[in-house]
N, C-alpha and C positions, 0 to 999 in steps of 0.2 A: 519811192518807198524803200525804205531798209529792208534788208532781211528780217530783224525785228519787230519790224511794223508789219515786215507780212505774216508772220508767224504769229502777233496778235491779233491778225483779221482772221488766218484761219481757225486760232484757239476760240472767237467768237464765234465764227461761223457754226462750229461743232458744236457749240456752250460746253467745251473741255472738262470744266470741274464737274458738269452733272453724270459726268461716269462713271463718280465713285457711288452711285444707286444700283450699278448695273449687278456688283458681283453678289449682293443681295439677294439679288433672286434666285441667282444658281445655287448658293449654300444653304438658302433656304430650301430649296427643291427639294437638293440632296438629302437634306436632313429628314426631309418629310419622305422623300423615296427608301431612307438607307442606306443610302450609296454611301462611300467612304467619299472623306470628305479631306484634299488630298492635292496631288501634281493632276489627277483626271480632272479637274475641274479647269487649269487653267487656261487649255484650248477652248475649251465652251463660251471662257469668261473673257477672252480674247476677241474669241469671234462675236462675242455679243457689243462688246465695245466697238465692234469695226460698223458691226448694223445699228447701233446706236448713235454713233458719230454721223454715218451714212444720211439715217432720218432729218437729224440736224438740219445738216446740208443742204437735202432735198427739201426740207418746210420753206428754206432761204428762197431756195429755189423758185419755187411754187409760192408763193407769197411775195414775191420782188417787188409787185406792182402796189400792195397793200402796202409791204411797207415805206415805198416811197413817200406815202400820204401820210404812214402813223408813226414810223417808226427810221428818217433817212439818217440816221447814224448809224442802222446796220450794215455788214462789209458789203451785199449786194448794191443797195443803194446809194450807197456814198462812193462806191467805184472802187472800192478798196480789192474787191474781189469781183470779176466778169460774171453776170450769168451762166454762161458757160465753163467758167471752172467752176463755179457752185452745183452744175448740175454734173459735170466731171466728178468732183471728190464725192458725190452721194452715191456717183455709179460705182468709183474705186473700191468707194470704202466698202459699200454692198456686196462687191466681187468678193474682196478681200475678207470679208467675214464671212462668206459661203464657201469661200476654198479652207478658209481655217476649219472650219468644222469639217468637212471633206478631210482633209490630212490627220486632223486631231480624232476624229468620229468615225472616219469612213460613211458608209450609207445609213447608217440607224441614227448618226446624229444628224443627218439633214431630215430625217423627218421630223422634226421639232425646229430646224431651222431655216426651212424651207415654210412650212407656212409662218412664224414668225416676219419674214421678213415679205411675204406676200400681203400680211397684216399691214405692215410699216408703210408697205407704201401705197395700200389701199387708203389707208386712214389721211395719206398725206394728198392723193392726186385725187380721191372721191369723197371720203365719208365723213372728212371734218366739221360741215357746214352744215350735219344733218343732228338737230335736236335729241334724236336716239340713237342712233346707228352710227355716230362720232363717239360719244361715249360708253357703246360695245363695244365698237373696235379698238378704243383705244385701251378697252380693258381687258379685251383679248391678248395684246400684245403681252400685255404684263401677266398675264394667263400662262401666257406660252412660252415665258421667258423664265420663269418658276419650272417650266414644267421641262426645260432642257435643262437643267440642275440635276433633275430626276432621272433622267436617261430612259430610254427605250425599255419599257418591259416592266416600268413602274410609274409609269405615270397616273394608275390607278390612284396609287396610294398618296400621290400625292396632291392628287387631287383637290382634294380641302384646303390644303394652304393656299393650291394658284387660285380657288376661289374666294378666298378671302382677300388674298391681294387685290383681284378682280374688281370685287366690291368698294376696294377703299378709292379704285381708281377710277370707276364710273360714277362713285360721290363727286370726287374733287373735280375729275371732268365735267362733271355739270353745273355743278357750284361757278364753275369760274366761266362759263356763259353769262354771268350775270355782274359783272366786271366793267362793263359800260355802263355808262349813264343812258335810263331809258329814253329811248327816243331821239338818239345823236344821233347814230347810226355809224360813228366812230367812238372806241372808246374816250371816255372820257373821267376826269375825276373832278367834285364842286368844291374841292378846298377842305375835303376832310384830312384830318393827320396835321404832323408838324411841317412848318415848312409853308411856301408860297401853294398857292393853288397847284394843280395836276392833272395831268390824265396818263392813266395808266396803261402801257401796253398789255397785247392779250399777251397772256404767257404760252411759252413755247414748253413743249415737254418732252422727257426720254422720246428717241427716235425720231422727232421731225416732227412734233403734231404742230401747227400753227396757234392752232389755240385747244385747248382747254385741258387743264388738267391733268392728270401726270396718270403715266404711262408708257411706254416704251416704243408710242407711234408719235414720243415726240415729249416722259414722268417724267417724272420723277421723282415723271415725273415727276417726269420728277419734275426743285428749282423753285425761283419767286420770281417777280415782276418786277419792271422797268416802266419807266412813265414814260409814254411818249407826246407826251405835251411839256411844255414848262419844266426850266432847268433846274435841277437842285443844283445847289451850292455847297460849300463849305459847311455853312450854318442851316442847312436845309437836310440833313439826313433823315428818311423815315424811319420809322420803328419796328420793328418786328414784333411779334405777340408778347415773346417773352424779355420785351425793354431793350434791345440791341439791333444795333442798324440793320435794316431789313437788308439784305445779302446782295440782291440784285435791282434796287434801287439805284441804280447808276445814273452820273449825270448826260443829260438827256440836251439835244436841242431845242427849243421852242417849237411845238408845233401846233396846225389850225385847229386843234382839238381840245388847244387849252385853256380850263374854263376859271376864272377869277370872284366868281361870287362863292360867298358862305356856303357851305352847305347847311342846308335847312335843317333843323330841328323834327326829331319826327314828332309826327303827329297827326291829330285827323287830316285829311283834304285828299289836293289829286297828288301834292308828294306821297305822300301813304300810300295810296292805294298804285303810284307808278312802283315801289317798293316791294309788293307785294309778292311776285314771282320768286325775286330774290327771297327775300324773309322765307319762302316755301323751298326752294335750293337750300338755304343756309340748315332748317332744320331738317332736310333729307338729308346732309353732310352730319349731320350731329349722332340723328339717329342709325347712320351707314355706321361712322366712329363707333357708337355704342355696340352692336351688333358684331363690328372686327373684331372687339375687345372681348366682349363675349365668345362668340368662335373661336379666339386664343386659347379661352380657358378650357373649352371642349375637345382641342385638338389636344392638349396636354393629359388628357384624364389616364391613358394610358402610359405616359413619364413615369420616372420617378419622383420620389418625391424633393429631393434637392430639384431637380428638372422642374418639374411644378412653381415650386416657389420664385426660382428664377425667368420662370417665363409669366408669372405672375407681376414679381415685378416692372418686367419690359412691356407688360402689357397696359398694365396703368401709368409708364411713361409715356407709351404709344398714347393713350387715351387722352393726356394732358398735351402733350405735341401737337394731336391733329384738331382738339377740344375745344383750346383755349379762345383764340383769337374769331372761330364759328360765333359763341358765346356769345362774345363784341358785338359780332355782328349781326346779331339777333337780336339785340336789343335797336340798333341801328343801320341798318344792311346798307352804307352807301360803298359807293363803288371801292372807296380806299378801303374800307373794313374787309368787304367781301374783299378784293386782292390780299388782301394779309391770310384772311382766311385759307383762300387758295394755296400762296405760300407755303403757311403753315402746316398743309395736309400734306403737299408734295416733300416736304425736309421729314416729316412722321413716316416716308416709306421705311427711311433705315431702321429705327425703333420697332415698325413693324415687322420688317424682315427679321431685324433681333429677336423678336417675342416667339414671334413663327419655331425659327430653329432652335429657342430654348422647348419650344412645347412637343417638339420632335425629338427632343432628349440630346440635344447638343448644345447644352449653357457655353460649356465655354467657348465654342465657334458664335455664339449670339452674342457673346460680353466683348469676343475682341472684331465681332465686323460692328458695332458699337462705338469704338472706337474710329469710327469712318466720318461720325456725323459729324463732330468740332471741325475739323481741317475742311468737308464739305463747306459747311456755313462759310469759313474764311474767305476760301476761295472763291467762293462766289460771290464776294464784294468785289473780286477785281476780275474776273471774269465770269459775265451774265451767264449764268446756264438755260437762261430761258430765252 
């Protein structure tokens, strides 16, 4: 292996581009604490990428086996990266973000980074596979990665923001529980979308989660999805909500989980009613979206009124980002839709972190970390951040 091929196993191992969700949360914090918003944040925003990269790592880690069976084109599985350096870089990088903050914070900034990263790897070595308690923790993490933006001694006020982050993360995380095909017991996809049939990997998110939904035990969840069944091709790209190749649709090896019939039409029967869960996720995800959007508007009452407007409009960006592709999938919830969906909520954190800081009275920290989400999407064509 080249040094360049190693350096694309470990930019995969980490899902690299999905770290431009990370500084979001800090200047959001900030903005919502008051803090200046400034050179203090970049130790914060440093050390949050070393525990986010870290989680990565560790999902690899702790899921080697799973993805052998779903997913053996990842660097664990395909031998590109050992085990054991996989669980090496989760410990480095973990060090390495709790001495940054150490040096950058001293002891007032480990207390927000200390459970943070207790978070991370709870979420990653216990709580992923648990129906609730995967998508609290995972919505902790993003809780409490808003809330080291804020700094010690305001995390009051900032409150509000990390729980509306919260909420949009324990929607998407549970949403994308429903990303198989019921009753595989491997993900799977029935041939919805363009392109040959699919099955979908679960999505990986900020900080390590294995699956579901974005967050910082793995968000972004941040990030979109990979199939891990059945190769795209050249002439097999899928689509993202808003008509453009879905970012981390990469091509994939063939594997035992990929499924070659139609996807059925909905309708009465036992398709319908195997739908149903999902169809119930999909509008918990719409009405979570509706509810962010709203608490945008509430956290701004006290703005100004240029502030107001401009957080007004990042908030019905936010609305239409994380909205759209739910929709879709509301009318047909199969596995490719709800994946889109999932996608779709995790690329709407940046929008929402935008909204956030306009509604804390700092538009133009919102319009230029804004500028973060095009080059995210790009990148994440050529390296999966999930």
């Amino acid at each position: 292996m080249t040094a360049r091929e190693r350096l694309g196993a470990y930019a995969r191992l980490t899902r690299l581009p999905a770290g431009l969700t990370v500084p979001g949360d800090l200047l959001a914090g900030a903005a919502a604490g008051g803090t200046p918003i400034g050179t203090r944040l970049l130790g914060p925003v440093a050390s949050s990428l070393c525990l986010y990269w870290g989680g990565m790592a560790l999902n690899d880690y702790v899921d080697r086996e799973v993805d052998a069976r779903e997913r053996p084109d990842r660097p664990v599985p395909s031998g590109a990266i050992s085990p054991t350096a996989a669980l090496t870089t989760a410990t480095a990088l973990t060090a390495a973000g709790l001495g940054l903050t150490a040096l950058a914070e001293g002891r007032r900034g480990l207390c927000t980074a200390v459970p943070l990263t207790v978070a991370i790897w709870t979420y990653d070595l216990l709580a992923k596979g648990h129906p609730t308690a995967g998508p609290l923790v995972m919505a902790t993490t993003r809780a409490l990665d808003v809330l080291r933006g804020a700094g010690p001694g305001r995390l009051t006020t900032a409150l509000p923001t990390a729980l509306l982050s919260a909420v949009h993360t324990a929607a998407v995380t549970t949403l994308s529980r429903h990303e198989a095909a019921p009753g595989t017991g491997t993900p799977a996809d029935a041939g919805e979308g363009p392109g040959r049939a699919r099955s979908p990997r679960v999505p990986r998110t900020p900080h390590g989660s294995r699956t579901r939904g974005d967050g910082l035990a793995g968000a972004g969840g941040t990030g979109a999805v990979v199939p891990a069944g059945g190769r795209i091709g050249a002439g097999d790209r899928a689509e993202s909500p808003d008509g453009a190749p879905e970012p981390a649709l990469a091509e994939q090896p063939a594997g035992p989980a990929a499924f070659t019939s139609p996807d059925p039409s909905p309708g009465p029967g036992p398709g319908d009613a195997s739908r149903r869960p999902a169809r119930d996720a999909v509008l918990g995800s719409l009405g979570a979206t509706a509810a962010v959007t709203l608490g945008i508007g509430l956290t701004a009452k006290d703005a100004g009124r240029p502030d107001r407007i401009v957080a007004g409009g990042l908030a019905l960006g936010f609305l239409a980002a994380a909205g759209a592709a739910p929709l879709a999938a509301l009318r047909k919830p199969t596995p490719y839709r709800v994946r889109r969906a999932v996608a779709a909520g995790i690329q709407a954190m940046v929008p929402l972190q935008s909204a956030l800081a306009a509604a804390a009275g700092r538009s133009g920290a919102g319009l230029v970390l804004l500028a973060a989400y095009p080059p995210a999407r790009r990148l994440s064509r050529k390296v999966s951040p999930t």
